[in-house]
C-alpha positions in Angstrom: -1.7 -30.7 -32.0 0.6 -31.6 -28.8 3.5 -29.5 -28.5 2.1 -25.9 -29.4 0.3 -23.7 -27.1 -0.1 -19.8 -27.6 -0.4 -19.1 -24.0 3.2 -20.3 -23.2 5.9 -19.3 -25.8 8.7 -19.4 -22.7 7.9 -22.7 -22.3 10.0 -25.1 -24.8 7.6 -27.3 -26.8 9.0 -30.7 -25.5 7.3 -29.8 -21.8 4.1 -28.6 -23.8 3.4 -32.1 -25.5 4.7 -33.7 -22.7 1.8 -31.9 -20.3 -0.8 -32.4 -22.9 0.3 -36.1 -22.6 -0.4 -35.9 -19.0 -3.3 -33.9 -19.1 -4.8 -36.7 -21.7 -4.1 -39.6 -19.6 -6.5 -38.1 -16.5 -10.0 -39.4 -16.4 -13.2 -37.1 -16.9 -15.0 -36.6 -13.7 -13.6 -36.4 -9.8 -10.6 -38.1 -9.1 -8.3 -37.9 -5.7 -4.5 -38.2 -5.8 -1.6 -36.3 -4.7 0.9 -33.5 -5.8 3.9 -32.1 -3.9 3.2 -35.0 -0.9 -0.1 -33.6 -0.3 -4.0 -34.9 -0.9 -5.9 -33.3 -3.4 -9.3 -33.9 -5.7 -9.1 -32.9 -9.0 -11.9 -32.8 -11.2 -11.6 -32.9 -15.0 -14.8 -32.3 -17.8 -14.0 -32.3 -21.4 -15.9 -31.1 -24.1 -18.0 -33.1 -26.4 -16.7 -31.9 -29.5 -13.0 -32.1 -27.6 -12.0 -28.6 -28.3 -12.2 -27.6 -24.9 -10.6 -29.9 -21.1 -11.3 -27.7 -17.9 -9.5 -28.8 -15.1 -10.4 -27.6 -11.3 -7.8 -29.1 -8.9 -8.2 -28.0 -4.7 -5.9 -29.1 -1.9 -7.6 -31.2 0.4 -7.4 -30.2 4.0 -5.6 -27.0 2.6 -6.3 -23.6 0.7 -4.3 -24.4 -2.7 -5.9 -24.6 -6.3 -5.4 -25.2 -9.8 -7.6 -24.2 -12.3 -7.5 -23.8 -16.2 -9.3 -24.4 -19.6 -6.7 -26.0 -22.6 -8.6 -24.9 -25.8 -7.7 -27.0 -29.2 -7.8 -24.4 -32.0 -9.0 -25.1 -35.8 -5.4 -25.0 -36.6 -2.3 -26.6 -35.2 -1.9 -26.0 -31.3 -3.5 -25.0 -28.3 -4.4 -22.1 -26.2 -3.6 -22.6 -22.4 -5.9 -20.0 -19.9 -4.6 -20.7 -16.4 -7.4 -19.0 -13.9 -5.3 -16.1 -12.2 -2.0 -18.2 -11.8 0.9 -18.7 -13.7 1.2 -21.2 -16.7 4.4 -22.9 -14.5 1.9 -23.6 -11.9 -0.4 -25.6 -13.8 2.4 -27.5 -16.2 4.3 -28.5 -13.0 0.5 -29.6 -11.3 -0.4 -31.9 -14.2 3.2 -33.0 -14.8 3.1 -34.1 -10.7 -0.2 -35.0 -10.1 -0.7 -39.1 -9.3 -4.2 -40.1 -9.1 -4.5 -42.6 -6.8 -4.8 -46.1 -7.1 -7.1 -47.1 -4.6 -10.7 -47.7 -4.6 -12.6 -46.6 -1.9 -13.9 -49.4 0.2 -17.9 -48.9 1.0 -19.5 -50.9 3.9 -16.8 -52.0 5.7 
């Protein structure tokens, strides 16, 4: 359920369901965008039974990366597992990521 993650009780439950919202709207597979004015690729896989999104996001050209698994438990919430970094860091990275718009443009 949006709004309640065990990982993050600092974190006030508006900006929880409000990252989950973000989180959902980001397509499965590779996708390039930007976050902070910079280029990344961010890649997104979701489990089949959707109890589990991984997301691996690197800085393109530069040495930055996000990484974390958002588990759905049986009950209401979810379980938030940054990979050694903070939970700020990955709420403000989805919260700021913009995939981009444009298509890449083969053959020409």
């Amino acid at each position: 359920m949006p709004g309640t993650m065990t990982a993050c009780r600092e974190t006030p439950p508006p900006l929880l369901a409000t990252f989950e919202d973000a989180l959902a709207k980001l397509p499965d597979g590779y996708v390039d965008g930007y976050f902070d004015h910079r280029s990344w690729g961010v890649t997104v896989k979701r489990s089949q039974d959707g109890k589990r999104t991984w997301l691996y996001g690197e800085e393109l050209g530069g040495t930055d990366i996000v990484s974390f698994n958002l588990y759905r438990l049986a009950g209401p919430g979810s379980t938030l597992k940054p990979c050694e970094m903070s939970t700020a860091k990955v709420i403000e990275f989805v919260l700021g990521f913009e995939p981009s718009t444009e298509k890449a443009a083969f053959g020409t």
